[in-house]
VOTORNU-28408 format. One record per residue (C-alpha): residue in three letters; x, y, z. Coordinates in steps of 0.1 Angstrom, whole numbers, plus 5000, padded with zeros to 4 digits. Each point is the difference from the previous one (the first is absolute). Layout:
// VOTORNU-28408
ALAXYZ
...
// end
This chain:
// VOTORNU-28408
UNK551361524875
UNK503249954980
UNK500049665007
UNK496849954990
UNK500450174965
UNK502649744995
UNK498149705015
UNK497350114974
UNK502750084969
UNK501749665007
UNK496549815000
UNK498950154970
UNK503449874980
UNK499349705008
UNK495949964989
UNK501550144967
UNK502649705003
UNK497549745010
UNK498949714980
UNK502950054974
UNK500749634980
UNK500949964968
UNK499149684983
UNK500549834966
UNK498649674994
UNK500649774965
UNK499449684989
UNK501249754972
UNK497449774989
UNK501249674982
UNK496449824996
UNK496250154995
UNK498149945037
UNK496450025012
UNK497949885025
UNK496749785005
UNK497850045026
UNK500949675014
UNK503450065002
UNK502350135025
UNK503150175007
UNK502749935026
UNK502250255016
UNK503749885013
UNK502850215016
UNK503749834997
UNK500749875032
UNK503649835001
UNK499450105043
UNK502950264994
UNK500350335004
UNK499350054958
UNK496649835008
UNK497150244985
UNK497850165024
UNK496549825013
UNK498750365005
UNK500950074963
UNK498049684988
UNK497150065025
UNK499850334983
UNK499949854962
UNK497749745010
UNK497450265014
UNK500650284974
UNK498849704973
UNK497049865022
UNK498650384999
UNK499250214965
UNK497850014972
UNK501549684990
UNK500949785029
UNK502149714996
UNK499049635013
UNK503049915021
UNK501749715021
UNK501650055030
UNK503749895002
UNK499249775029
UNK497249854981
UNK502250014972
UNK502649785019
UNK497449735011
UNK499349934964
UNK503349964988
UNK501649785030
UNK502949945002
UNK501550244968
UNK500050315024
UNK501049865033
UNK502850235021
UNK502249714984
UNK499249994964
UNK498150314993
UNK501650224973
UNK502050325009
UNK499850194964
UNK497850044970
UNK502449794982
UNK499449735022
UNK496550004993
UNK500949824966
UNK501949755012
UNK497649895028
UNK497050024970
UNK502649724981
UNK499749715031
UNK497949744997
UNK496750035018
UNK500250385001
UNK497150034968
UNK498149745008
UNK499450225037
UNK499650344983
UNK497449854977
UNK498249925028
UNK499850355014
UNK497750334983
UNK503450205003
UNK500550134966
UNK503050245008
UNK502850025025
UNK501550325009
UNK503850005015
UNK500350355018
UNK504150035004
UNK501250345017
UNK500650225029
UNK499450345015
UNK503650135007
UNK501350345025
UNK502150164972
UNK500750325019
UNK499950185035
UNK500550295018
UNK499250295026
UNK499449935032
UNK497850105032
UNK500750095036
UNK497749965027
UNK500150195034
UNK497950005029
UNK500550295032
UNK497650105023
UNK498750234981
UNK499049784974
UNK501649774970
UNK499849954966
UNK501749854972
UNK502050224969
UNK501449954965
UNK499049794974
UNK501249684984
UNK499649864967
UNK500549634983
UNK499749954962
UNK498349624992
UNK500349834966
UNK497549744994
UNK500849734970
UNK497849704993
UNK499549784969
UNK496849794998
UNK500949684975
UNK496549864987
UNK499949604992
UNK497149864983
UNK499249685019
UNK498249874970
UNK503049974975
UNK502750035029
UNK501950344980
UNK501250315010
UNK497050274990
UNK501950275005
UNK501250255025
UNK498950325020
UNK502750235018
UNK498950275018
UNK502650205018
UNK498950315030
UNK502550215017
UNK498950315023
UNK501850195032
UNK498149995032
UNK501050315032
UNK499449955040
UNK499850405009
UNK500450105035
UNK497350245008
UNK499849955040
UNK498849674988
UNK501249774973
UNK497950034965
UNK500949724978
UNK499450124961
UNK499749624985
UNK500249954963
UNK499949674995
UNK501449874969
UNK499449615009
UNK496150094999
UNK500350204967
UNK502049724981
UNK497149765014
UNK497450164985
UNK501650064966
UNK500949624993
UNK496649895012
UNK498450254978
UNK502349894967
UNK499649585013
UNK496250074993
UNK500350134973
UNK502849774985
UNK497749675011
UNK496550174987
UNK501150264973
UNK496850215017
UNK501250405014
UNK499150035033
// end
């Protein structure tokens, strides 16, 4: 009976702790923006094939946070993205920063191939989610009289990212959106493991796609 009061005390500490992320998100815009309805958006995460590279599951989660709403945006896919601009973002030549962006706008060619496209603005999403923090820990048993698993564990995530919006159509910076997350997630050991997730990565996701619509429309959502 004891140790179920405390199974039940333990548990209840960690609902209350569940789902706590703080966010803050800002932006600095240099140029007015909007939108036509023919016009499209395109999504890219910095991929220099390092470890620094941004996360795929952190664009995937920008590009569907936009397509959904009130006030959807019309976007591009990377890949598609890639096709139309052959050869500028190739493994080889493809830029690794925002501030390359500017000097891969200034080649030869490079216009003439945008100004074939409908994509009106490109967003360069730079960041990482990052383990700032850990802690705790668990032990597992098993007898035969039974097994389970006690304790609890905790890690602390900071999630950072900076979108950098280009307007296609006069090749300058826009502006840019930084949206920053962090949270503490707990694995309790209560017989069985009970992970408590908070996920910061998700929070910071939906905070810079909320402001980017905003920032390219100027509409609330």
């Amino acid at each position: 009976m004891k140790l179920r009061l405390t199974h039940i005390l333990l548990l209840s500490l960690l609902i209350s702790l569940a789902g706590c992320v703080t966010s803050r998100v800002e932006q600095l815009r240099q140029s007015n923006t909007g939108m036509a309805a023919d016009e499209a958006l395109v999504i890219l995460g910095r991929a220099n094939y390092s470890e620094f590279e941004t996360e795929e599951s952190f664009t995937d989660c920008i590009v569907s946070a936009l397509s959904r709403g009130s006030n959807p945006l019309n976007l591009v896919s990377e890949d598609d993205f890639k096709d139309q601009l052959y050869p500028w973002f190739e493994a080889r030549t493809a830029p690794t920063s925002a501030d390359d962006l500017a000097r891969l706008f200034a080649q030869p060619g490079v216009s003439d191939q945008i100004e074939n496209t409908k994509i009106r603005y490109l967003a360069w999403i730079d960041g990482q989610t990052v383990t700032t923090d850990q802690g705790g820990g668990i032990t597992c048993t098993i007898s035969a009289a039974g097994g389970g698993c006690f304790g609890m564990s905790y890690w602390e995530e900071d999630a950072s990212y900076e979108a950098s919006i280009w307007d296609l159509k006069t090749l300058s910076n826009a502006g840019q959106i930084v949206a920053d997350a962090n949270g503490t997630s707990y694995l309790a050991g209560l017989v069985i493991p009970i992970p408590i997730l908070a996920r910061p990565g998700n929070a910071a996701c939906k905070a810079l796609a909320a402001q980017l619509k905003i920032f390219l429309l100027d509409t609330p959502e």
